[in-house]
C-alpha positions in Angstrom: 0.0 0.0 0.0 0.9 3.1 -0.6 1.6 5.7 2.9 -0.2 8.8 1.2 -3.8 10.1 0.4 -5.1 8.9 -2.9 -6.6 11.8 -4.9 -10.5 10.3 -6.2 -10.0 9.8 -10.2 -13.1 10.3 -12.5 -15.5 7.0 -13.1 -13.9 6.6 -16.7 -10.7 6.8 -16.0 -11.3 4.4 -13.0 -13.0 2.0 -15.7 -10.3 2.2 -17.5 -7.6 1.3 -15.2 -9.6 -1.4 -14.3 -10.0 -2.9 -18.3 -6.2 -2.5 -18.8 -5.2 -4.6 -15.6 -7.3 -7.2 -16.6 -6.3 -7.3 -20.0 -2.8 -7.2 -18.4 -3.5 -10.1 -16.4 -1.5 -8.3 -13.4 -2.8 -10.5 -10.4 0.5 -10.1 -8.6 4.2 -9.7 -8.8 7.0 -12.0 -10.2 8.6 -14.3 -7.9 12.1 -13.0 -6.3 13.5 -16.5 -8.0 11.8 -15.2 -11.3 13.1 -11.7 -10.8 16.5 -13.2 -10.1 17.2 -14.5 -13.3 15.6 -12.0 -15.4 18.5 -10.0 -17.4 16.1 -7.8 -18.5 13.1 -6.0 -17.2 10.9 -2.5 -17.2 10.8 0.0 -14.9 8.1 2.8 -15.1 9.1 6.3 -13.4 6.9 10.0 -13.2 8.6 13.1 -13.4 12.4 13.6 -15.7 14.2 14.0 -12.5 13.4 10.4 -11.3 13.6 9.0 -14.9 16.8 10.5 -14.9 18.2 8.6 -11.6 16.6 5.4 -11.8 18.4 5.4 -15.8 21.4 6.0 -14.0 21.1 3.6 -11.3 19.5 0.7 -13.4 22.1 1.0 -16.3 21.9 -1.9 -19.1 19.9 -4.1 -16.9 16.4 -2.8 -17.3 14.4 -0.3 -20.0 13.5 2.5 -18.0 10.2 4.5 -19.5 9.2 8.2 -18.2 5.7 9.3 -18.0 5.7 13.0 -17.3 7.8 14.6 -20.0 9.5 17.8 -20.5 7.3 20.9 -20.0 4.4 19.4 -18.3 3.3 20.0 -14.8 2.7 17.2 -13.0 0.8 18.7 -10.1 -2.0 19.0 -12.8 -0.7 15.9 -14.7 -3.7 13.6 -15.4 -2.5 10.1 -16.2 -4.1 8.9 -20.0 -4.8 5.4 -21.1 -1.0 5.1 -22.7 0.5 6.2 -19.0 -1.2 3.6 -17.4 -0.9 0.4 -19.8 3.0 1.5 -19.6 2.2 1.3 -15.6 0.9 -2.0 -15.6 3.6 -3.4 -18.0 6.3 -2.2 -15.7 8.1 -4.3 -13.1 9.0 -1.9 -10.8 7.7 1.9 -10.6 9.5 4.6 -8.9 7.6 7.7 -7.9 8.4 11.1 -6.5 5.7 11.0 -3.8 4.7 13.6 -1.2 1.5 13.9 -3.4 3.7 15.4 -6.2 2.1 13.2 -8.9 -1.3 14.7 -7.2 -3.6 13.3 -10.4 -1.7 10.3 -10.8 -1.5 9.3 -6.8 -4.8 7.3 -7.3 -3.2 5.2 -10.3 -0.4 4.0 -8.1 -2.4 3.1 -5.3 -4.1 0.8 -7.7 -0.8 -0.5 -8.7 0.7 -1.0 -5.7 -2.6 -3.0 -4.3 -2.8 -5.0 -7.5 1.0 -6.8 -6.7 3.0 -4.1 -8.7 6.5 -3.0 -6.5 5.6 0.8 -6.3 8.2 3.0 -4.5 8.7 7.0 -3.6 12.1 7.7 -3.9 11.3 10.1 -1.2 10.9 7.6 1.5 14.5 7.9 3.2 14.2 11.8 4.1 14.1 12.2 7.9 10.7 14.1 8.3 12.2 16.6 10.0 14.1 17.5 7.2 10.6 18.5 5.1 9.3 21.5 4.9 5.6 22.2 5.3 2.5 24.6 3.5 0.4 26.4 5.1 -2.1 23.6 5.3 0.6 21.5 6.8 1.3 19.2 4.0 4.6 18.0 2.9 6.7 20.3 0.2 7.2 17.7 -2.8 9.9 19.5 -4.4 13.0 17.8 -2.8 15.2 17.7 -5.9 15.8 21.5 -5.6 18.6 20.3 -2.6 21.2 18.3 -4.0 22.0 16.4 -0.5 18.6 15.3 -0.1 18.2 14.2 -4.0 21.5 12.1 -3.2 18.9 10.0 -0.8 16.5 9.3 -4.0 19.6 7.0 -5.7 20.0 5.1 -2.4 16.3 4.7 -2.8 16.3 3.3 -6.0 20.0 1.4 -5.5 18.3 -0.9 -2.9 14.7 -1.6 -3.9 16.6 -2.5 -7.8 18.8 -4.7 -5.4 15.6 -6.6 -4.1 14.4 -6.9 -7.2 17.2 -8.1 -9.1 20.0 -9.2 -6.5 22.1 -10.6 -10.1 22.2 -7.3 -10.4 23.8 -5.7 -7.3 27.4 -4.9 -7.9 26.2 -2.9 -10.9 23.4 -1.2 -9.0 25.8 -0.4 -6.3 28.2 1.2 -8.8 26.1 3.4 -10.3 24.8 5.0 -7.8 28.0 5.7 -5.8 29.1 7.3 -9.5 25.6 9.3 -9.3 25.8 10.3 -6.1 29.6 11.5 -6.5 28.0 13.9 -9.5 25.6 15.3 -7.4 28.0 15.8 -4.7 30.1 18.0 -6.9 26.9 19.6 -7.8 25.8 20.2 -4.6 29.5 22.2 -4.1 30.0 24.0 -7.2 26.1 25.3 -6.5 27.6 27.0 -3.1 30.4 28.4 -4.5 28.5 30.1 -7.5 25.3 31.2 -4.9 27.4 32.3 -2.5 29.1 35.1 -5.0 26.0 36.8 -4.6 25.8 39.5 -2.5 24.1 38.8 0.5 21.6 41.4 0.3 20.1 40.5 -3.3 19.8 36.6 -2.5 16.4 36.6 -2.9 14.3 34.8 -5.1 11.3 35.2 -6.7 9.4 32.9 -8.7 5.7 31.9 -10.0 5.1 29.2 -7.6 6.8 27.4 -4.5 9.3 25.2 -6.1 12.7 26.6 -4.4 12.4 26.2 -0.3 14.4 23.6 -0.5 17.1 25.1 -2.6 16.5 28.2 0.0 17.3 26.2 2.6 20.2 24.5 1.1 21.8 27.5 -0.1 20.9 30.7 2.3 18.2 32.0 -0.4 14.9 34.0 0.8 12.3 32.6 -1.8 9.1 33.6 -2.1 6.5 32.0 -5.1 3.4 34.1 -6.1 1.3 30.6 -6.2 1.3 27.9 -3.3 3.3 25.1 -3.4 1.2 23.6 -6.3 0.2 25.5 -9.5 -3.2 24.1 -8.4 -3.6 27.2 -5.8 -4.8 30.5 -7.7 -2.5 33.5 -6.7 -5.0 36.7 -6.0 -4.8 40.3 -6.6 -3.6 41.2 -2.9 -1.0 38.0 -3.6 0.3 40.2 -6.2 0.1 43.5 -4.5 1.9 42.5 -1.6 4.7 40.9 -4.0 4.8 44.4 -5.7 5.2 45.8 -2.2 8.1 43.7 -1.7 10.2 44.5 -4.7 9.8 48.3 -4.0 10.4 48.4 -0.7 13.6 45.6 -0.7 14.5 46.9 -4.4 14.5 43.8 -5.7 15.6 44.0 -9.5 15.1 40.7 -11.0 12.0 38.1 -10.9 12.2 34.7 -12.4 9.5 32.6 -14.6 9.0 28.7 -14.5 9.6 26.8 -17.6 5.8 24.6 -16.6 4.6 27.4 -15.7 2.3 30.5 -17.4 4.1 34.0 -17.1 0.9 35.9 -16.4 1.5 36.1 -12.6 5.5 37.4 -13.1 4.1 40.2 -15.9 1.7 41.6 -13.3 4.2 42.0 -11.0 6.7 43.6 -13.2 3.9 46.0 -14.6 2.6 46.7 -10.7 6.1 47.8 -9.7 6.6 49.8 -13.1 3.6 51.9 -12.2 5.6 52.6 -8.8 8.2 53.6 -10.2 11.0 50.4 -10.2 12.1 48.5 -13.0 12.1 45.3 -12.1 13.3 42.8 -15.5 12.8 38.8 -15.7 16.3 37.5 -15.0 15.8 34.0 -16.9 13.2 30.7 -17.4 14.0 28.2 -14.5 12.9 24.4 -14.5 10.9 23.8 -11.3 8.9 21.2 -11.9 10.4 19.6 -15.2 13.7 19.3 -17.1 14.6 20.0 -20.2 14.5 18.9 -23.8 15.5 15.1 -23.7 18.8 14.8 -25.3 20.6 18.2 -23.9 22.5 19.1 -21.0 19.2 20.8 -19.3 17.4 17.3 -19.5 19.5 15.9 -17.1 19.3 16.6 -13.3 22.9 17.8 -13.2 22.1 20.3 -16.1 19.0 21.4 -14.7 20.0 22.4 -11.2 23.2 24.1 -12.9 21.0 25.7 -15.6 19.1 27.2 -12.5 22.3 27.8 -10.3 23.9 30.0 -13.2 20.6 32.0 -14.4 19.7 32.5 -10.3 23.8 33.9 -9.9 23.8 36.0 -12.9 20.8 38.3 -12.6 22.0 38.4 -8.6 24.8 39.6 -9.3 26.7 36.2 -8.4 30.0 35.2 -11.0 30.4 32.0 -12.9 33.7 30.0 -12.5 35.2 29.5 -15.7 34.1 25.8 -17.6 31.4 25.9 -15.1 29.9 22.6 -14.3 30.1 20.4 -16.9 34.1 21.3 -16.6 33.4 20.0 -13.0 32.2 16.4 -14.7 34.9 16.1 -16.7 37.5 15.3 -14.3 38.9 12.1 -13.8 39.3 12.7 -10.3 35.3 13.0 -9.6 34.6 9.6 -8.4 38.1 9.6 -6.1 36.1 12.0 -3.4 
C-alpha cells in the first residue's frame, strides 16, 4: 500500500484502469527466483528528475520508461490510457511521492494493491528535514537540494537490489558514481550562490518550487502561487509581492519553464507603475527538465541551468568551464 492520500479519479478513467489490468492479467508480482534470473526488465518512473536517476542507477539491466515529459506540470498531470498500460507493464515503478504526482496518486495506489513493487524515492528523508505549507502538507519539491536528492539514488540502488540481487554490484556502482556527481553539484552550487551579495539573494518565482534550494543555499524565496500551480495566486498575492520589490529593491524576478508567465508580468507592470524597474532574470525548470537529449534534461544540467541563471541576474560570478568542466574530471569519483 501506498503511505499517502489517494486523490478520487473520475469513473472513466477508473474504468479504464480497471480494463487495462485485466487485459494485463497483473494479479501479482514476479517471484524474487523469477526476478532473479531476469536479465532484463521494465521500470516505469513519473517526473524527468526520477527518470533521470533510476536510468542512472539501473544502467543496461532494465528499459527505463518516463511518463511525465519535458514541459508538463505534474501537479496538474492527469495520467491517459498510454500512462497507465506503460504502468501496468512495468516491473518496478518509482515515484516522486509527497502527493507530487497529485492526479496520478490514485493510479499508483491501484498498482501498488494489485502486486506491482511501487516506490517513492522520497521515502528515506528524515521528516524533520521537510518543509511544510500552510495547510501542513509535505513540500514535494525535494530535488531543488542536492544532498537530499542524493537520498532518491539510495532509494532506487536498494529496492533495484531486491528486485534483481544478479544485479547488485552494478546497481551499487552506479549510484555511488551518481551520487559523486551530485556531490560536486551540490559544491560548485555554493560556491557560485554564495558570489551573490548577501543582500540580493532573494528569489522570486511563480510558484513554491525553491524552499528547498533556500534552505540548502541561504536564499529568501518567495512563489506568487502555493506550493502547487493548483492554488490560484489573488490580486492582494500580487500586490503585496509588488510591495516587496519596492520596498527591498528587488531587480530581477524569475519565470518557471511549466509554468504561465501571467502572474510574473503583473508583478513587473505593478512595480513599473511605482516607479521600479524590475526585468525577468531568466526561465528556471521547477517542476520539469529540459529537452530530452541536452545538457538541461539531465538533473545535473538542470539544477546548474538554475544555479547559473539565479547567480547571474543576482549579481553572483560563474567559474570559468562551469559545471560540466566540474564532470569532466577524472578525479570525480576519487572524493
Amino acid at each position: 500500500m501506498l503511505h499517502q492520500p489517494a486523490r478520487r479519479l473520475t469513473a472513466a478513467l477508473a474504468l479504464t484502469f480497471s480494463t487495462l489490468l485485466t487485459l494485463a492479467g497483473c494479479g501479482g508480482a514476479p517471484s524474487e527466483d523469477a526476478a532473479a534470473d531476469k536479465k532484463g526488465y521494465t521500470i516505469a518512473s513519473t517526473i524527468g528528475m526520477v527518470t533521470d536517476l533510476v536510468t542512472q542507477v539501473a544502467g543496461d539491466r532494465a528499459t527505463v520508461n518516463g511518463i511525465i515529459g519535458t514541459g508538463v506540470d505534474p501537479h496538474l498531470y492527469s495520467p491517459t490510457r498510454s500512462d497507465i498500460s506503460q504502468l501496468m507493464a512495468a516491473d518496478v515503478i518509482f515515484y516522486n511521492g509527497l502527493l507530487l504526482e497529485g492526479k496520478m496518486t490514485n493510479t499508483l495506489e491501484r498498482a501498488s494493491n494489485a502486486g506491482k513493487k511501487v516506490y517513492a524515492v522520497t521515502a528515506l528523508l528524515d521528516p524533520e528535514f521537510l518543509l511544510d505549507d500552510e495547510e501542513g502538507l509535505n513540500d514535494p519539491h525535494v530535488w531543488m537540494d542536492p544532498t537530499a536528492w542524493a537520498k532518491a539514488v539510495e532509494v532506487i540502488r536498494d529496492k533495484l537490489t531486491e528486485y534483481d540481487p544478479a544485479g547488485a554490484e552494478v546497481y551499487a556502482a552506479n549510484a555511488a558514481a551518481t551520487i559523486a556527481k551530485l556531490t560536486a553539484l551540490d559544491a560548485y552550487a555554493e560556491t557560485v550562490l554564495t558570489s551573490v551579495p548577501e543582500s540580493s539573494r532573494v528569489l522570486i518565482t511563480a510558484h513554491d518550487a525553491f524552499n528547498y534550494f533556500g534552505q540548502r543555499f541561504g536564499y529568501e524565496v518567495m512563489g506568487i502561487q502555493g506550493l502547487s500551480t493548483e492554488s490560484e495566486a489573488g490580486v492582494r498575492d500580487i500586490e503585496r509581492m509588488v510591495r516587496l520589490l519596492v520596498e527591498r529593491n528587488i531587480k530581477a524576478v524569475f519565470v518557471e519553464s511549466t509554468v504561465a508567465q501571467d502572474n510574473i508580468k503583473a508583478l513587473i507592470e505593478g512595480a513599473k507603475a511605482q516607479g521600479h524597474t524590475v526585468v525577468i532574470g531568466g526561465e528556471l525548470f521547477s517542476d520539469a527538465m529540459g529537452e530530452p537529449g541536452t545538457y538541461e534534461g539531465t538533473y545535473v544540467g538542470m539544477i546548474d541551468h538554475n544555479v547559473t541563471t539565479i547567480a547571474k541576474a543576482l549579481g553572483g560570478t560563474i567559474p570559468d568551464g562551469g559545471m560540466q568542466h566540474k564532470l569532466s574530471d577524472p578525479h570525480l569519483h576519487d572524493h
